[in-house]
C-alpha positions in Angstrom: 142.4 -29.9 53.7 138.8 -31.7 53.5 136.4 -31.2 55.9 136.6 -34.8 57.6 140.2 -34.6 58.0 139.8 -30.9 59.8 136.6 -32.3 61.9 139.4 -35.2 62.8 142.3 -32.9 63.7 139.7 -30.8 66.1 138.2 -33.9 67.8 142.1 -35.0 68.4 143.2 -31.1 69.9 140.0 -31.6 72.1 140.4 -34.6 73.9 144.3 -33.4 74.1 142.7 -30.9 76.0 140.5 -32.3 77.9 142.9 -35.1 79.0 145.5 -31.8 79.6 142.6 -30.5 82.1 142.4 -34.1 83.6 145.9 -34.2 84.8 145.9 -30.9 86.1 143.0 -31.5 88.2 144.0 -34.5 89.3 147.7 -33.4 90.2 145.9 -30.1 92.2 143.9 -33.0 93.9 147.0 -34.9 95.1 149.1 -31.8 96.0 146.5 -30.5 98.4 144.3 -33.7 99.8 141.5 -32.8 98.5 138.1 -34.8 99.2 134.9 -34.6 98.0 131.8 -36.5 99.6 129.3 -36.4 97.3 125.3 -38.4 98.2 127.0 -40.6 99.8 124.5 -42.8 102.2 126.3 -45.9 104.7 124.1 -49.0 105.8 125.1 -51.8 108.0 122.8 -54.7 106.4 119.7 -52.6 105.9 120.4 -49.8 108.8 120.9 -47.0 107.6 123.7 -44.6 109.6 124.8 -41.9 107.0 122.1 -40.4 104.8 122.9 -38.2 102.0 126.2 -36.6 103.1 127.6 -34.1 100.7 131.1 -32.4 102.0 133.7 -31.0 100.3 137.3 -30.8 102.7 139.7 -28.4 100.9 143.5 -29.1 101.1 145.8 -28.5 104.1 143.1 -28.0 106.1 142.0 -29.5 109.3 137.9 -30.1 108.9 136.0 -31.5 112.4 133.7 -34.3 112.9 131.3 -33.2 115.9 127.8 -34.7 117.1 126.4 -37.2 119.8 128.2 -40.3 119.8 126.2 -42.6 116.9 125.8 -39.9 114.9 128.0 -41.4 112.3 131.2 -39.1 112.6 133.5 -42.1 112.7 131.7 -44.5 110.0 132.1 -41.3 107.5 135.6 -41.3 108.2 136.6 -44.7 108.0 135.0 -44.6 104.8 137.3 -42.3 103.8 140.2 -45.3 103.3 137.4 -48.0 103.0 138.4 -49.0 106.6 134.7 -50.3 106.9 135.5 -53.3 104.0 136.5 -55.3 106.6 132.8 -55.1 108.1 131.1 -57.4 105.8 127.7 -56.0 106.7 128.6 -52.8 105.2 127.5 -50.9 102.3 128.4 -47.4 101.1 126.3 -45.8 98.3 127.7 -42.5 96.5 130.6 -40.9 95.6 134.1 -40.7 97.8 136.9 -38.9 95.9 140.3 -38.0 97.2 143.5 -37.0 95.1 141.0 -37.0 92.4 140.3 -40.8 92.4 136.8 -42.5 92.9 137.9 -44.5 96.0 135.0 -47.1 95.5 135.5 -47.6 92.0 138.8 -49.2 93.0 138.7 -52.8 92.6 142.0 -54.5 93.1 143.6 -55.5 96.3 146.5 -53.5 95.1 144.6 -50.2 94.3 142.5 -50.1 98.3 146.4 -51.1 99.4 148.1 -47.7 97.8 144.8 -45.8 99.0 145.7 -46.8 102.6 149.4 -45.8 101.4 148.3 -42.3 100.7 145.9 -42.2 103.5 147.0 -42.3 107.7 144.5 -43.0 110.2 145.6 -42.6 113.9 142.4 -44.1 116.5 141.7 -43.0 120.1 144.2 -45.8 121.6 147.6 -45.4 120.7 148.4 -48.8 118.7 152.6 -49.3 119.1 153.8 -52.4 118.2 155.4 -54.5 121.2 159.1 -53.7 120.1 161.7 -50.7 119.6 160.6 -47.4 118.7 162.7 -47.7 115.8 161.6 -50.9 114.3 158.0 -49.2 114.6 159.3 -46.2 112.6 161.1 -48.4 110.4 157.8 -50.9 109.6 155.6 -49.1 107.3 158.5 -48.4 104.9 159.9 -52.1 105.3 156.5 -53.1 104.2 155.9 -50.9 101.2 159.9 -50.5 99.9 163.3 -51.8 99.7 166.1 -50.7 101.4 168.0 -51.7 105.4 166.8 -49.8 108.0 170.1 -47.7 108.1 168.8 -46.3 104.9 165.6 -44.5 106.2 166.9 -44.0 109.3 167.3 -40.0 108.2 163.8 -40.1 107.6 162.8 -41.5 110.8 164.8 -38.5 112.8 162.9 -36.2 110.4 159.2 -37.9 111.2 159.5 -37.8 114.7 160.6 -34.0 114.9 157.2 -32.9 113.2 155.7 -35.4 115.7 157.8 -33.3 118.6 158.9 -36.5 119.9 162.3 -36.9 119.0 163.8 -34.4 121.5 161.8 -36.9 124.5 163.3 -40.2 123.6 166.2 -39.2 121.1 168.3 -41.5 123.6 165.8 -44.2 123.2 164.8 -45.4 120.2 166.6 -48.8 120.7 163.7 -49.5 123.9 160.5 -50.9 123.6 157.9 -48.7 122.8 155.5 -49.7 125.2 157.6 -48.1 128.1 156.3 -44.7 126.6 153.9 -42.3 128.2 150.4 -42.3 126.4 150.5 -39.3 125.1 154.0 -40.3 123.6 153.0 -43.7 121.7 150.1 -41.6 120.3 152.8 -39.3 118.7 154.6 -42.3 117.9 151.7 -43.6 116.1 151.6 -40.6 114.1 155.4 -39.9 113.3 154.8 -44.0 112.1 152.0 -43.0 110.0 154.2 -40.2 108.2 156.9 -42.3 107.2 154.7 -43.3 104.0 154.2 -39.0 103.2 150.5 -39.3 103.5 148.4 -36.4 101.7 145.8 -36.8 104.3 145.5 -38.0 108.0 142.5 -39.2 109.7 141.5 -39.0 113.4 139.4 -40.7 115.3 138.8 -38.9 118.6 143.3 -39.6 119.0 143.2 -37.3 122.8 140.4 -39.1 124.3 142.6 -41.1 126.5 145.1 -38.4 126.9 145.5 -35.8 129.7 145.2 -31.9 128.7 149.1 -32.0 128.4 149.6 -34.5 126.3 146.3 -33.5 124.4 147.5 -30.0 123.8 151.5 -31.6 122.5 149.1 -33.6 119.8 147.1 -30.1 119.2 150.3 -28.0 118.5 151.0 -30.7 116.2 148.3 -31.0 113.7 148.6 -27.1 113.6 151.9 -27.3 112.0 151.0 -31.1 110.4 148.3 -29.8 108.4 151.6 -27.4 106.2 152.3 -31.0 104.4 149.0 -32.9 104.5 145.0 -32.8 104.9 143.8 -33.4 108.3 140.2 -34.9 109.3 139.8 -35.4 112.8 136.7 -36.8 114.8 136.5 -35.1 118.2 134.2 -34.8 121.3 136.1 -32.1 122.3 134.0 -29.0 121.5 137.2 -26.8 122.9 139.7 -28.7 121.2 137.4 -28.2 117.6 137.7 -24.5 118.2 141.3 -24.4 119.1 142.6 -26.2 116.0 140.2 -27.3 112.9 139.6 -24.6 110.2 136.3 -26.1 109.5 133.7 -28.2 111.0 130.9 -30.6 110.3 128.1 -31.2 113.6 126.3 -34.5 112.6 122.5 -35.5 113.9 121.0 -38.9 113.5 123.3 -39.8 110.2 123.3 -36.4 108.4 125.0 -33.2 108.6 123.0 -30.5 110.4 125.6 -27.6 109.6 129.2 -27.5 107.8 131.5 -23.9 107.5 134.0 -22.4 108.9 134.8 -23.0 112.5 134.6 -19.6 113.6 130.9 -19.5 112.1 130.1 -22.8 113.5 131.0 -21.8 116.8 129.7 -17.9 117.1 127.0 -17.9 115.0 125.3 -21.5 114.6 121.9 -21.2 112.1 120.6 -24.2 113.3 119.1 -24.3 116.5 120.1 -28.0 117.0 123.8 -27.0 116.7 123.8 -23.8 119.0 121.5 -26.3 121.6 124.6 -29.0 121.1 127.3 -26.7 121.7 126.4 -24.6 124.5 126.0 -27.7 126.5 121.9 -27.7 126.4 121.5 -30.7 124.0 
């Protein structure tokens, strides 16, 4: 065999193997929710309110947001399903990957619409539509596949027992949903939210209007929640950050002060900006 036709056969087996490599990474990505948050720097028009943030949230986890309110927790996290497109003053510069995929290289209408598929964000009000508690379960999928609503109604029993709702208004699903409790339409928003299997669910402060009940229902939740899916959640709630995330983030003035492990965060802050933040003497 020549030597051009051997160079040719090698240059073939490596990019086999290098596409072989690519799948596999990409397939670990999308099993476990991975996201990586690489330089990436947010402006609204020419004001800057994220600066440099590098972050890497492993899979079937549940990583914290804390920091002063304008710190930039929330804008980080809506960028995570390019929730801040609809604010035309908004620019994003960096890299945002989850399952693998460069979110802002996507282009299409199509491609930012399965993102959002993959993707469940649940904010501080709960946001139930004015109808049945079934046609709310039943929406989402409606939307994004074929099929009557008899046909996923299996699936909606199932969504609302990890939301540890089902057993509370098994005998009403046929009544609005607005005659739930608070802390029951925020549940409701989030068995919703799982009817498209998300690999990762975002928070944005969701037991801010909630009393400590309710709050801790939601808490016990995301504990179990976080077996099928990645969970980012933005909270005030420095108690609530140590009860349930396995990581946290505290964010200063648009960057990221201190990131590790909650525990660490928590017991043993390095930065003295942190420790001042957390023990109340901010």
């Amino acid at each position: 065999m020549n030597a051009v036709k051997m160079d040719t056969i090698q240059d073939a087996e490596h990019a086999a193997e290098h596409a072989a490599e690519h799948v596999a990474e990409h397939a670990a990505a999308e099993a476990g929710g991975m996201i990586s948050i690489q330089g990436v720097s947010c402006y609204y028009n020419d004001h800057a309110v994220l600066r440099n943030v590098n972050l890497e949230i492993p899979g079937n986890r549940i990583y914290a947001f804390i920091g002063p309110s304008g710190c930039g927790k929330t804008t980080l996290l809506r960028s995570l399903n390019r929730m801040n497109d609809l604010i035309p003053s908004f620019r994003l510069e960096g890299t945002v990957r989850l399952f693998g995929d460069d979110v802002y290289a996507m282009q299409t209408i199509a491609e930012v619409k399965d993102l959002r598929k993959r993707i469940g964000m649940i904010f501080q009000q709960p946001n139930p539509l004015p109808t049945s508690v079934m046609k709310n379960m039943l929406m989402p999928v409606q939307e994004h596949y074929h099929g009557s609503g008899e046909s996923f109604r299996d699936k909606v029993v199932e969504k609302l027992k990890i939301a540890a709702l089902y057993d509370e208004i098994s005998a009403r699903l046929d009544r609005n949903a607005l005659s739930l409790s608070g802390g029951q339409q925020q549940r409701l928003c989030i068995a919703r939210a799982l009817m498209l299997e998300p690999g990762v669910m975002l928070f944005d402060e969701p037991c801010s209007a909630l009393d400590p009940i309710a709050t801790y229902k939601i808490e016990d939740m995301l504990t179990e929640l976080k077996k099928i899916c990645t969970i980012v959640i933005v909270t005030h709630n420095m108690e609530q950050a140590k009860r349930i995330a396995d990581q946290t983030a505290f964010f200063y003035q648009g960057e990221i002060v201190e990131a590790g492990e909650t525990e660490e965060i928590f017991n043993n802050p390095k930065a003295d900006l942190l420790y001042r933040y957390i023990s109340g003497k901010f």
